[in-house]
C-alpha positions as CSV (number, residue, x, y, z in Angstrom):
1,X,35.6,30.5,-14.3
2,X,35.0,26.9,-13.2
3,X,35.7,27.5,-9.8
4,X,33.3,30.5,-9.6
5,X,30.5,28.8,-10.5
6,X,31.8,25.9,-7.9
7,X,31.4,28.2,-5.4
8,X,28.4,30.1,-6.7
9,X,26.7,26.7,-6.5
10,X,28.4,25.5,-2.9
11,X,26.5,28.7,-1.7
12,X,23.4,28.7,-3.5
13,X,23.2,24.6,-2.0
14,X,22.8,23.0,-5.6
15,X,19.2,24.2,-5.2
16,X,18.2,23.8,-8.9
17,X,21.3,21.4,-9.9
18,X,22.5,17.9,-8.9
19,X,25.0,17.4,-6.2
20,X,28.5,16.6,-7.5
21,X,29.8,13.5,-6.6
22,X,32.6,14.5,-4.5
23,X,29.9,16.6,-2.4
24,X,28.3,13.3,-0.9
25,X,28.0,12.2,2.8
26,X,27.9,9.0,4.3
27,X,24.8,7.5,6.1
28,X,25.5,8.7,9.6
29,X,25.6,12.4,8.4
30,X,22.5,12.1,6.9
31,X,21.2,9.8,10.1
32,X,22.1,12.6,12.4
33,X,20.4,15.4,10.8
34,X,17.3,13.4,10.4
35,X,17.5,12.2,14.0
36,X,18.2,15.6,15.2
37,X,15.1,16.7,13.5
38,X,13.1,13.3,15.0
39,X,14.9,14.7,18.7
40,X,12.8,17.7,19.7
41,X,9.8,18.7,22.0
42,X,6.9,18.0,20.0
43,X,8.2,14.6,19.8
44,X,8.1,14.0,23.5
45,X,4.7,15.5,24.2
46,X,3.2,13.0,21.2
47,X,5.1,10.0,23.5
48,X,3.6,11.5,26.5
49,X,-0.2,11.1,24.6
50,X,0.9,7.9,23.7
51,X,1.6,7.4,27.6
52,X,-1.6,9.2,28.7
53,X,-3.3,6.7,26.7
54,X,-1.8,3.5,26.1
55,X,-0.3,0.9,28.4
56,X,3.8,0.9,28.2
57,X,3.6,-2.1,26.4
58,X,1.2,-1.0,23.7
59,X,2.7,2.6,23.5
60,X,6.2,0.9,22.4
61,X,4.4,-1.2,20.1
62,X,2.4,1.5,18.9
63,X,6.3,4.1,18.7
64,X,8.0,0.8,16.8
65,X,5.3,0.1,14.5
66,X,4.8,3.8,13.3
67,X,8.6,4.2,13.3
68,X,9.3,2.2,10.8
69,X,6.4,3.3,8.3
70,X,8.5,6.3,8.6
71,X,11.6,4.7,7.9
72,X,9.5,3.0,4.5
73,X,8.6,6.4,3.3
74,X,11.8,8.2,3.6
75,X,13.8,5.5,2.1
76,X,11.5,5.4,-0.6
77,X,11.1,8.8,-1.4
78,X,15.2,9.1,-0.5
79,X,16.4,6.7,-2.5
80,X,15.1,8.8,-5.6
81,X,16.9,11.6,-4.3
82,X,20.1,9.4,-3.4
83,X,19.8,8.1,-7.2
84,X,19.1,11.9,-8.9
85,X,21.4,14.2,-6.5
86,X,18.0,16.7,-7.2
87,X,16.3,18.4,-4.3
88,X,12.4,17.4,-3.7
89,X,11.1,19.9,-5.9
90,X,13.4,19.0,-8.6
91,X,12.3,15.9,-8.8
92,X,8.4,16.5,-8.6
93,X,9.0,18.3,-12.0
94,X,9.7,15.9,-13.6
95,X,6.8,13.7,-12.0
96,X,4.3,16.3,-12.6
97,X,5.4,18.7,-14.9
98,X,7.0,22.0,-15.1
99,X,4.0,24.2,-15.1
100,X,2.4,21.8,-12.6
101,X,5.4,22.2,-10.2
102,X,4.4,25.9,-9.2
103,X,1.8,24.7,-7.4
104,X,3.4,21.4,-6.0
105,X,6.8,22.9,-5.1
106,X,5.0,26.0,-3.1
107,X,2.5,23.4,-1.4
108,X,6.0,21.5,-0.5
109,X,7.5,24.7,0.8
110,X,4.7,26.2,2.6
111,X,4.2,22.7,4.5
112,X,8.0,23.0,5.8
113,X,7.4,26.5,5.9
114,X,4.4,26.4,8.1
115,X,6.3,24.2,10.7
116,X,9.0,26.7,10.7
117,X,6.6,29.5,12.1
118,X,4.8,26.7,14.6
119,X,8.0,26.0,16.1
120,X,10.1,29.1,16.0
121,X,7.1,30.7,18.4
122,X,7.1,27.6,20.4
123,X,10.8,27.7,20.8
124,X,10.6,31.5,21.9
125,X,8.1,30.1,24.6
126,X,10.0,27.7,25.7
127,X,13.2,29.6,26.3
128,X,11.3,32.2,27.6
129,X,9.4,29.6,30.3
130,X,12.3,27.8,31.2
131,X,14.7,30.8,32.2
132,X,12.0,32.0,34.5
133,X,11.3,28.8,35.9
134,X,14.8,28.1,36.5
135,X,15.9,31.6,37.6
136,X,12.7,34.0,38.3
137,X,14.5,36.3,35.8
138,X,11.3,37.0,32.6
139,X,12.9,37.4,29.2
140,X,10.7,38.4,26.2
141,X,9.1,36.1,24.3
142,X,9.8,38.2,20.7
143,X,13.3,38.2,22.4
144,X,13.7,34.7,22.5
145,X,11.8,34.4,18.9
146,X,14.5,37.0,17.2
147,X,17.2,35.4,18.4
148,X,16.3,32.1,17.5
149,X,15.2,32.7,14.5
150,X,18.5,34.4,13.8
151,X,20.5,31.3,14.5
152,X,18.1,28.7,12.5
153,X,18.1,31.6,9.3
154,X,22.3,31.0,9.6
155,X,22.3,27.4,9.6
156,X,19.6,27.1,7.0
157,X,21.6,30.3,4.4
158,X,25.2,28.0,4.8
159,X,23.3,24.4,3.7
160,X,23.9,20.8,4.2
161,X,26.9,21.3,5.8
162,X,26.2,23.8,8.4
163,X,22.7,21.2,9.2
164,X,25.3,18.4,9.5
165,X,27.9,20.2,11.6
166,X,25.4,21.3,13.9
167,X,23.4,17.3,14.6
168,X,26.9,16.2,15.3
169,X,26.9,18.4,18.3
170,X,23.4,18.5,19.5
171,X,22.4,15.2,18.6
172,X,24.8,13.2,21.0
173,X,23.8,16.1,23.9
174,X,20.5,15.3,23.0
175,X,20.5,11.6,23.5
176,X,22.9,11.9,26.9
177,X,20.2,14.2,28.6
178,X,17.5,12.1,27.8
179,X,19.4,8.9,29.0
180,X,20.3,10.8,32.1
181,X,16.9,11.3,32.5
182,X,15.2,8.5,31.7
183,X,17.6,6.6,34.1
184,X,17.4,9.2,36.9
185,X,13.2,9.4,36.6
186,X,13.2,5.2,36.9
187,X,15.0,5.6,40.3
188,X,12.6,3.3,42.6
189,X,10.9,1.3,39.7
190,X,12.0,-2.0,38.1
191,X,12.0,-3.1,34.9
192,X,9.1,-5.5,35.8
193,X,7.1,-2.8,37.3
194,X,7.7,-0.3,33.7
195,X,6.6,-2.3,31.8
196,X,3.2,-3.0,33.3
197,X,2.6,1.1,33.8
198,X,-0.9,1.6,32.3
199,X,-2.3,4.5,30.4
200,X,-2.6,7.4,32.8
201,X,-5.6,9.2,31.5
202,X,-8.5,8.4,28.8
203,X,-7.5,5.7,26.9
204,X,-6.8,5.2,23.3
205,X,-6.3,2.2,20.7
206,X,-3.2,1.0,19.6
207,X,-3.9,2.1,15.9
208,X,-4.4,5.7,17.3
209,X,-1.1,5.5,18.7
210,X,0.7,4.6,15.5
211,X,-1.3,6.8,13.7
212,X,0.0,9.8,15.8
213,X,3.4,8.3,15.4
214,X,3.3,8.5,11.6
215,X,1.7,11.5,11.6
216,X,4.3,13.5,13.9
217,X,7.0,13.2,10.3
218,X,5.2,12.1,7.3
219,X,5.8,15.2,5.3
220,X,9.3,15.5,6.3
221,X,9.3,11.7,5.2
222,X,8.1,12.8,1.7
223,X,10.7,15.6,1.5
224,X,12.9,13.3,2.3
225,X,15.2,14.1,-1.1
226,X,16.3,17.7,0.1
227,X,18.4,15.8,2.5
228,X,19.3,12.3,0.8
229,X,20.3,14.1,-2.3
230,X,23.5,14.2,-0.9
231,X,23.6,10.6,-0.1
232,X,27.2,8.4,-1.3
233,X,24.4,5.8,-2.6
234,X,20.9,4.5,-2.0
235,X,22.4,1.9,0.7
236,X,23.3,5.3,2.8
237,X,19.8,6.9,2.6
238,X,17.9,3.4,3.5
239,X,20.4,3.4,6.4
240,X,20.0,6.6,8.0
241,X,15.8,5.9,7.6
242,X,16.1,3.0,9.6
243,X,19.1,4.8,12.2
244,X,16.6,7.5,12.2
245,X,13.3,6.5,12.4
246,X,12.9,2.7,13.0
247,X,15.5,3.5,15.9
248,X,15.5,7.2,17.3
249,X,12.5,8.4,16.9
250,X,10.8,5.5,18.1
251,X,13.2,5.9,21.3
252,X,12.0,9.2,21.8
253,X,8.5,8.5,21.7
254,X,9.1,5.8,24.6
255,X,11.1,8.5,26.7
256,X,8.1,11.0,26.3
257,X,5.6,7.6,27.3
258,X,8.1,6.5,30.3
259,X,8.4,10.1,31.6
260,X,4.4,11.1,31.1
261,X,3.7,7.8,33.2
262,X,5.9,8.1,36.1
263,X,5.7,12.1,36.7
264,X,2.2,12.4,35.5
265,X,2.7,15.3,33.1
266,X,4.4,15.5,29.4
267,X,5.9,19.0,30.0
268,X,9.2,17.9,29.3
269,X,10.5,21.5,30.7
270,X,8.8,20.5,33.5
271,X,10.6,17.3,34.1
272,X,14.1,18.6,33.8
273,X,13.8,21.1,36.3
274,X,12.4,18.8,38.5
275,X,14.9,16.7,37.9
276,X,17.6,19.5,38.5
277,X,19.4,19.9,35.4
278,X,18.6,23.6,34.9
279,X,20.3,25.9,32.6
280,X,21.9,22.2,30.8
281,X,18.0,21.0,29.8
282,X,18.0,24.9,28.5
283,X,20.7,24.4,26.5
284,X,20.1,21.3,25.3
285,X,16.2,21.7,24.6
286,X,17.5,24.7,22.7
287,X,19.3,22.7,20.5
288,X,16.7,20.3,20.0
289,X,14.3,22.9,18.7
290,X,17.5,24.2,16.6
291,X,18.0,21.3,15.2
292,X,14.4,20.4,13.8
293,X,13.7,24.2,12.9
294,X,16.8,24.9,10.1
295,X,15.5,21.8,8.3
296,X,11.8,23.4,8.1
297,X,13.4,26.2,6.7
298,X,16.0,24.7,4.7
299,X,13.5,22.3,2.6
300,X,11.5,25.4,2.4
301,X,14.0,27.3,0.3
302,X,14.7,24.8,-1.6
303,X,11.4,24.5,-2.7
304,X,11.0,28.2,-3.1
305,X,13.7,28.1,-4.8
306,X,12.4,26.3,-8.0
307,X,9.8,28.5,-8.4
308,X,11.3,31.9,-7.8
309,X,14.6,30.9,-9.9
310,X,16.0,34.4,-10.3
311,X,16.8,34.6,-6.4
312,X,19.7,32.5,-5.2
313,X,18.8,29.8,-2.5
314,X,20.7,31.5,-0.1
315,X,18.8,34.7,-0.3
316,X,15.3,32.6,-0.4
317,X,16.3,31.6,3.2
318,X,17.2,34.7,4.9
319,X,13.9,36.5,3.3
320,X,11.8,33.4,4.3
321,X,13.7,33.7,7.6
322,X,13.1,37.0,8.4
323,X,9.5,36.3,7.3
324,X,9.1,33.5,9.4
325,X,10.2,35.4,12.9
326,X,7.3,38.3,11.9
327,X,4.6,35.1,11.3
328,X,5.9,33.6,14.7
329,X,6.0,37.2,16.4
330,X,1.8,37.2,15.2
331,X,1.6,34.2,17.2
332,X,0.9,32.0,14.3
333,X,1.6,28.6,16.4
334,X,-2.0,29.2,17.8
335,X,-3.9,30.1,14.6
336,X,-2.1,27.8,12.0
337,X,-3.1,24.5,13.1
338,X,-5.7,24.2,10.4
339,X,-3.7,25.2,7.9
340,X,-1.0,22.8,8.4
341,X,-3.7,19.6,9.0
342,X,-4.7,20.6,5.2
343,X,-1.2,20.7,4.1
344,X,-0.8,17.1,5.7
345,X,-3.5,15.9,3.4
346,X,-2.1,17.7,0.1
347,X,1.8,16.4,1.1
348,X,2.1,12.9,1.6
349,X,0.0,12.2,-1.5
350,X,2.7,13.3,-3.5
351,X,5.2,10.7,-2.4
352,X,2.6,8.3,-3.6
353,X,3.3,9.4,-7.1
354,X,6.7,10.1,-7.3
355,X,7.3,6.2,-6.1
356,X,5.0,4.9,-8.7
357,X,6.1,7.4,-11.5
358,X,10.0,6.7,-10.4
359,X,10.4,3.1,-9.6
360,X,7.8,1.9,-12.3
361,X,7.8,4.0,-14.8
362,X,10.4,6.6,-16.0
363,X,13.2,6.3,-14.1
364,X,15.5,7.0,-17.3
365,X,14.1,10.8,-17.5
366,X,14.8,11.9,-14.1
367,X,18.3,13.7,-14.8
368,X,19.1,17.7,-14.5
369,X,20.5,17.7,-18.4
370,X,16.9,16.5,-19.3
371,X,15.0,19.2,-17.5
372,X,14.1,21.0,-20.5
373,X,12.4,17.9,-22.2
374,X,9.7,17.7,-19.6
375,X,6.4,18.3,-20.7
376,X,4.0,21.3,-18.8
377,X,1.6,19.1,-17.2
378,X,1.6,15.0,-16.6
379,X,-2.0,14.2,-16.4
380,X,-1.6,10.9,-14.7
381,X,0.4,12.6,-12.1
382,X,-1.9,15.1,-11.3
383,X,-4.6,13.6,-11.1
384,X,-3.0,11.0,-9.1
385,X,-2.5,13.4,-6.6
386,X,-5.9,14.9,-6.7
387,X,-7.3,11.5,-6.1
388,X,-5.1,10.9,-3.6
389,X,-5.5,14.5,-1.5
390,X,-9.1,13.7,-2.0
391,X,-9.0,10.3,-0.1
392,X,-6.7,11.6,3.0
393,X,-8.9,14.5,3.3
394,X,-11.9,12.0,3.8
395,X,-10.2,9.7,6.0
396,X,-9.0,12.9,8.2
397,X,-12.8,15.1,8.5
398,X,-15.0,12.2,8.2
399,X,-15.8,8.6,9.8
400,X,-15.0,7.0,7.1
401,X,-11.4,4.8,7.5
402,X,-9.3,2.8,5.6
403,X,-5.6,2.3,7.1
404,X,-6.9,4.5,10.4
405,X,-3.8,6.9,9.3
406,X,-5.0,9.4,6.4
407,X,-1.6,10.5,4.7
408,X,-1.1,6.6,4.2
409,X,-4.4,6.7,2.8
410,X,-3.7,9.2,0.4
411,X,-0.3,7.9,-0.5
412,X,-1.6,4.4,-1.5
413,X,-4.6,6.0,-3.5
414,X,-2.1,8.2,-5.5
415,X,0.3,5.5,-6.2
416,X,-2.9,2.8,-7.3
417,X,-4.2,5.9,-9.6
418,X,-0.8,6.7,-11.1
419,X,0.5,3.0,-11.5
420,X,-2.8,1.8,-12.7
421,X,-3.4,4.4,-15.4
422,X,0.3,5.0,-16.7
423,X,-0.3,1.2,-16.8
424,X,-2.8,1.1,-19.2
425,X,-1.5,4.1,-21.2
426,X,1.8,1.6,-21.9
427,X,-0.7,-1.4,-22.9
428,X,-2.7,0.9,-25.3
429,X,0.6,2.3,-26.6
């Protein structure tokens, strides 16, 4: 009987239950899939702004700086998941509530969810673009959606596992192409000369720069405990933040710069074919998309998951799946962008609260046998995050600034509101 349920819950991901101890991964595991998710296209185009805008010097500073900010946030927000075993959701009931949760764990799974659709019709593009480029030959775009949609829906239904199986393999292809390149596109350049490239179109500031940086994985960095969940320890998830994101994704951003200011264009597809590497950038890129996609979807289950708690997690993902390939088959990459902006402001406020609730407050309470003690709705915490929503969505559709990137913004205002007032609710008490 024990071993059904062991296996009931291997497949169903521990979606509403901790991770067992002996289910744990080390820090590189957990660096990889979070790298692999940091390696993709949408990260290169944002280093090739950075390079359209910025000098080579300020666009590293500007890639380092909002690197690790990124590395902050997830380790913060992973740590609690490191510490619980409990996916994202999880632990935002017991931070806001269980009635509250509804509404924050579909918010959390529709902003995962969201990027799932962007992407899977931009990876359908650029499968569908690069094949004809490199051979003349004009597959489908739906085609190329389907398929790929398929394979992220597989990765995503199997879990953890399959996620870490699969960075192993792409990630190290990843960062050999993009070596290859980088050192094959400086042919004829020295260092000297690199580093004094200028921006090559309108110019930006340097706090633009890092706010784009931020802003290219700060909800991922606040869903941070759907992946560190399965962490050995906290050391493990603060390591694979900083392997991640003070170190890859920083990288990346520089290779998007580098290659945007010697070739003049951030169509990475672009560059590899003139580069000559063909149907191996196909593969690759493939895998890069891959890679960032089945996490979108993964964390979206998982959130889905608390809410609709009479479907396993594994059927969650191939229904959201299968949804997700007729949203990207509408074309939803060009008609969602405002819908995902607002979810950027709703997101990262959350983290906010969690910290302050976690790491100040009621750390004890934050255990799976104690679910059913939590009350319907924490007042502090949801107003906190109302506050804090509030602020970033100033800061983002106004002139008004404060740290010049809004989800920070909102973060901070959450956290001040929550520690503040659970502050003075403990002095009254």
């Amino acid at each position: 009987m024990g071993n059904e349920k062991e296996k009931t819950n291997v497949l169903n991901d521990y979606a509403t239950s901790s991770v067992p101890e002996e289910r744990t991964y080390n820090w590189l595991s957990m660096g990889l899939i979070w790298a692999g998710v940091g390696i993709n296209l949408g990260m290169i185009v944002i280093g090739g702004a950075l390079g359209n805008g910025l000098s080579f010097k300020q666009a590293v500073a500007a890639a380092f700086i909002g690197g690790i900010v990124l590395a902050i946030v997830t380790g913060v927000c992973g740590v609690i998941g490191a510490h619980t075993h409990l996916s994202t959701a999880m632990i935002s009931s017991f931070t806001f509530g269980k009635a509250a949760i509804v509404i924050i764990a579909l918010i959390q799974a529709f902003g995962s969810y969201g990027w799932f659709g962007v992407q899977l019709g931009l990876f359908g593009e650029t499968v569908s673009t690069t094949v004809k480029m490199a051979t003349g030959v004009l597959l489908p775009t739906f085609l190329c959606v389907i398929v790929g949609g398929i394979l992220m829906i597989l990765t995503s239904t199997f879990g953890y596992k399959s996620l870490d199986l699969l960075s192993k393999i792409a990630v190290p292809l990843l960062i050999i192409l993009l070596v290859a390149s980088v050192i094959k596109v400086m042919q004829g350049y020295s260092m000297g000369e690199i580093v004094e490239f200028q921006a090559a179109g309108q110019a930006i500031t340097v706090g633009y720069g890092i706010s784009s940086a931020i802003a290219s994985f700060i909800v991922g960095a606040v869903v941070a405990p759907d992946v560190s969940r399965y962490a050995k320890s906290a050391k493990d998830t603060i390591l694979a933040a900083i392997f991640a994101f003070a170190i890859v994704v920083p990288v990346m951003l520089v290779v998007g710069c580098l290659m945007a200011q010697v070739t003049g264009t951030s169509d990475i597809i672009e560059i590899m074919l003139r580069l000559g590497w063909g149907f191996a950038a196909l593969l690759v890129l493939m895998l890069a998309q891959w890679t960032s996609n089945d996490n979108n979807l993964y964390c979206a289950a998982l959130g889905f998951a608390v809410v609709f708690k009479k479907l396993k997690k594994y059927q969650i993902t191939i229904i959201s799946g299968v949804i997700g390939i007729l949203l990207a088959l509408t074309g939803i990459a060009q008609n969602i962008t405002g819908f995902l902006n607002y979810l950027g402001v709703l997101i990262p406020p959350m983290g906010g609260v969690l910290a302050s609730d976690y790491y100040f407050f009621h750390k004890a309470r934050y255990k799976e046998e104690l679910a059913g003690e939590v009350k319907n709705i924490e007042t502090p915490a949801c107003v906190a995050w109302v506050v804090g929503s509030a602020i970033s969505f100033i800061t983002t559709y106004t002139a008004v600034r404060l740290t010049t990137v809004p989800s920070i913004d909102g973060m901070l205002a959450a956290f001040l509101v929550h520690f503040i007032w659970t502050k003075l609710i403990e002095k009254n008490k």
